[in-house]
C-alpha positions as CSV (number, residue, x, y, z in Angstrom):
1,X,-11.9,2.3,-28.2
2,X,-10.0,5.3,-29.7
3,X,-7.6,2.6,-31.1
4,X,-10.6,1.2,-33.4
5,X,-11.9,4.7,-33.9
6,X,-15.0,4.1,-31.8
7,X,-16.9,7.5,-31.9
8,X,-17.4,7.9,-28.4
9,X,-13.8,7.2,-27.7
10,X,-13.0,10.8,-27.8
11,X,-16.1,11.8,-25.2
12,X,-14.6,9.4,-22.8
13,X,-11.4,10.6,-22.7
14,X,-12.3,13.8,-22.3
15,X,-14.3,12.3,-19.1
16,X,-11.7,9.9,-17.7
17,X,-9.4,13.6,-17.6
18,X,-11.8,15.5,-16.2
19,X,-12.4,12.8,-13.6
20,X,-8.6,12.3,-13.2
21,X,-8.2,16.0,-12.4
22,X,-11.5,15.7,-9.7
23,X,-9.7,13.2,-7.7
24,X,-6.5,14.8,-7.6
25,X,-8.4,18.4,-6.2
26,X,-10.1,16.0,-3.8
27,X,-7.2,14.6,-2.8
28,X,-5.3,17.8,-2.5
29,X,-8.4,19.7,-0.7
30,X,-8.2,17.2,2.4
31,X,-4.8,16.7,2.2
32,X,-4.9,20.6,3.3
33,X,-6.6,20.5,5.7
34,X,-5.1,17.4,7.6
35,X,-2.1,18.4,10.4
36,X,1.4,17.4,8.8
37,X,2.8,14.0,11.0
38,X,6.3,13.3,12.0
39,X,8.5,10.7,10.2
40,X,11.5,9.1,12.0
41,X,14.2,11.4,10.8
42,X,12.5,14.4,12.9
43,X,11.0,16.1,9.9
44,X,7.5,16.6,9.2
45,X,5.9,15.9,6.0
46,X,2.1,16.6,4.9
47,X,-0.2,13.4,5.4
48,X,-1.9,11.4,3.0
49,X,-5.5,11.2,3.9
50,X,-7.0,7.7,2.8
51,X,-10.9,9.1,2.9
52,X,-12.8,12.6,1.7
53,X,-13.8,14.8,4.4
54,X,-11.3,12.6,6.9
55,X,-9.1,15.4,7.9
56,X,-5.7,13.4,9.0
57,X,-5.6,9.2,9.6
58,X,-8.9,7.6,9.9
59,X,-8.6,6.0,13.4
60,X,-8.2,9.1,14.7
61,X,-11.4,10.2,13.6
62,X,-13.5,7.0,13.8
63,X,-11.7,5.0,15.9
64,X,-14.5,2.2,16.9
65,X,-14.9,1.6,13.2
66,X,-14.9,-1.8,12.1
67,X,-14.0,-4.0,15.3
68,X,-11.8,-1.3,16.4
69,X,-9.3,-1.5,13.3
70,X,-10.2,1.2,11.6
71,X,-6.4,1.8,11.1
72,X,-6.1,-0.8,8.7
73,X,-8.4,2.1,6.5
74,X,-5.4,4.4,6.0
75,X,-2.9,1.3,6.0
76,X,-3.9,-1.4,3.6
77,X,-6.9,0.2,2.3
78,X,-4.9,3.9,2.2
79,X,-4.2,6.2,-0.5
80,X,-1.3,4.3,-2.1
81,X,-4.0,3.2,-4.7
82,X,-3.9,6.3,-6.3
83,X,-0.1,5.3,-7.1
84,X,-1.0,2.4,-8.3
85,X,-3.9,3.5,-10.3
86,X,-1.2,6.3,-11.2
87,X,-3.1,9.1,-10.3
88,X,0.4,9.4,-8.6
89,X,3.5,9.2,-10.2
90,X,5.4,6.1,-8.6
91,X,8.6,8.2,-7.9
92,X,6.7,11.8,-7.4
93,X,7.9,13.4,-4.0
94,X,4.3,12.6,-2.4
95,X,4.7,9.2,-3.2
96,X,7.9,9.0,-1.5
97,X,6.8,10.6,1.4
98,X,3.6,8.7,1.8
99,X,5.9,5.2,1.8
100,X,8.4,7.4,4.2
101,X,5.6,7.6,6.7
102,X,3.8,4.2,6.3
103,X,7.1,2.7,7.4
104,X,7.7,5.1,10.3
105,X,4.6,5.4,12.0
106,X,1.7,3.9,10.1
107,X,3.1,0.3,10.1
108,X,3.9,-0.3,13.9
109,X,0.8,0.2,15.9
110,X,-0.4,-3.5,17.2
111,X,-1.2,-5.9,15.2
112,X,-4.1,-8.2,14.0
113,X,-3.6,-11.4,15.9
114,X,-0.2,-11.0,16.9
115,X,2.6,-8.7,16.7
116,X,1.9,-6.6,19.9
117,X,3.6,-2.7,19.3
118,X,6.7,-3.3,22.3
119,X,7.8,-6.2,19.7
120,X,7.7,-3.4,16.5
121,X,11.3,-2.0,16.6
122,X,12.4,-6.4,16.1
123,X,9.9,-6.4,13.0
124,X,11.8,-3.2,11.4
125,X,8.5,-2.0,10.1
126,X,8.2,-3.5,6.9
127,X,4.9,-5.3,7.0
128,X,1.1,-3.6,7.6
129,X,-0.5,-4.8,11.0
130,X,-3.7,-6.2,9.6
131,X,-3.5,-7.6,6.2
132,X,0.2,-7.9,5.0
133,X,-1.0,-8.5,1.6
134,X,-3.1,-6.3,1.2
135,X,-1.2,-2.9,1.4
136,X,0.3,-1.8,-2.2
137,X,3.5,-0.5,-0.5
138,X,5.3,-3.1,1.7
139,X,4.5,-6.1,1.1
140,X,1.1,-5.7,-1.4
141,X,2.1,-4.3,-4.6
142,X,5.6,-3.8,-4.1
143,X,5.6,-2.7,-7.6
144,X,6.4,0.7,-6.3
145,X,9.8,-0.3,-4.7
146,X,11.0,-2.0,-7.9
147,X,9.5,1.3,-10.4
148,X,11.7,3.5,-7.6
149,X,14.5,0.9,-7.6
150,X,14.1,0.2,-3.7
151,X,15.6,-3.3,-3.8
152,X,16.7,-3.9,-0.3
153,X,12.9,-2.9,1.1
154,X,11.4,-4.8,-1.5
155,X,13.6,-8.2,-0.2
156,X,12.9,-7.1,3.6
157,X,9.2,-6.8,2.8
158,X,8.7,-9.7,0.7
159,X,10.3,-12.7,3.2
160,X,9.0,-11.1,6.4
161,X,5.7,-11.3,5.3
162,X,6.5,-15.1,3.7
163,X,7.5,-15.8,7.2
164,X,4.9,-14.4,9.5
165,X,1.6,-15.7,7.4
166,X,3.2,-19.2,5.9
167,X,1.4,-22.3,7.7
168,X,3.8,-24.5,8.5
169,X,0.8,-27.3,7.8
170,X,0.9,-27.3,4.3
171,X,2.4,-24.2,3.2
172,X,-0.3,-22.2,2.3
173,X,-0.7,-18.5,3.5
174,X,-2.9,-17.3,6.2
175,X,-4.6,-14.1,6.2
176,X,-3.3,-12.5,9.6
177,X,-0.8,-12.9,11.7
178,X,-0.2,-15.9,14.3
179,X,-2.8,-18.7,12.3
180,X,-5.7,-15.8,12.1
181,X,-8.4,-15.5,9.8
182,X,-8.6,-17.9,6.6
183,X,-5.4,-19.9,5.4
184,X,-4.9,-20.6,1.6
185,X,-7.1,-17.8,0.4
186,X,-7.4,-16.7,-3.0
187,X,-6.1,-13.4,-2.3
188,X,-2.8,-14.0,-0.5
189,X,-1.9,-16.9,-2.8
190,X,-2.2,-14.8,-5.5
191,X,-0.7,-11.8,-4.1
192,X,2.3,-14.0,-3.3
193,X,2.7,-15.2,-6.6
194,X,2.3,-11.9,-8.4
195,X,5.2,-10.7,-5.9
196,X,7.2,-13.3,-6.5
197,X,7.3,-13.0,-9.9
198,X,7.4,-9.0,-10.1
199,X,10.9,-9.8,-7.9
200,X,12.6,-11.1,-11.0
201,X,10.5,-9.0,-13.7
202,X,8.6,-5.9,-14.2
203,X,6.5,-5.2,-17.3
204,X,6.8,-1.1,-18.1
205,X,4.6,-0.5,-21.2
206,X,6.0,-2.4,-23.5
207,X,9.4,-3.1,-22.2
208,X,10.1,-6.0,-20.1
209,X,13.0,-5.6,-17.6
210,X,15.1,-8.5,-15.3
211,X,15.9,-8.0,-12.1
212,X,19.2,-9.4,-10.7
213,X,18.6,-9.3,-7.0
């Protein structure tokens, strides 16, 4: 709109700021108030709260929420969106913690269907538990990885995730682990795809760059 000089263009802006700035104090505010967590180094590192008001990981505080798997709130559905709807900078500190702690902790509780937690340490953590295309991180929108230049995660993420959803049927994708839930669904076909092709190419504005993996 500001492109074709619309006259409200300017108003909306102003807005779309404002709002910009109100989700980032939100953020902030319960991220303050949430305990820090533990990555596998030893350190300790402030969390990233996936809800408002949901002082540290959501199946903590609701726990019978949604069959039980409310986990999968501040795993697929967690605050990486705000990276990807670059609230936060892709290669900001808090970015690279929140990925830090995904793949330490936040990745190996059970998973949906299969993938019990004494198996974890032989999946290397690289896949979410409940939807593995869902999560923007590893595998999701692995966007992230290739903007931060984290190839080798990026490969890891990508094939384990081809291997433990494929159907060996017809070569579709199914949507959990171990044959569960729907098979050739909309979503991880086309989440597979858009991987596959952000592998060998990433559009950054208007630059268009190869990747020789």
């Amino acid at each position: 709109m500001a492109a074709t000089g619309h006259p409200d263009a300017p108003a909306l802006l102003a807005d779309a700021k404002q709002y910009h700035a109100d989700l980032l104090r939100a953020y902030q505010w319960t991220q303050a108030r949430c305990p820090v967590v533990p990555l596998g180094n030893g350190t300790w590192v402030p969390n990233h709260p996936a809800m408002l008001d949901i002082f540290g990981n959501v199946e903590e505080m609701v726990p019978a929420e949604d069959a039980n798997r409310s986990w999968a709130y501040s795993v697929e559905i967690g605050t990486h969106h705000m990276a990807a709807n670059r609230l936060l900078g892709s290669n900001s500190a808090e970015v690279a913690r929140m990925m830090d702690y995904l793949e330490d902790h936040q990745f190996l509780p059970i998973g949906l269907g299969d993938y019990p937690e004494e198996t974890e340490p032989q999946r290397t953590s690289s896949i979410s538990a409940a939807l593995p295309r869902s999560s923007r991180i590893t595998p999701g929108m692995r966007k992230f990885m290739l903007w931060r230049d984290d190839v080798k995660p990026f490969i890891r993420s990508y094939f384990n995730a081809v291997s433990s959803l494929v159907n060996e049927e017809n070569l579709s994708f199914w949507e959990h682990f171990n044959n569960g839930g729907g098979w050739n669904k909309t979503h991880e076909t086309g989440w597979f795809l858009c991987q596959t092709a952000t592998m060998f190419v990433t559009e950054r504005g208007d630059d268009c760059g190869w990747h020789r993996l």
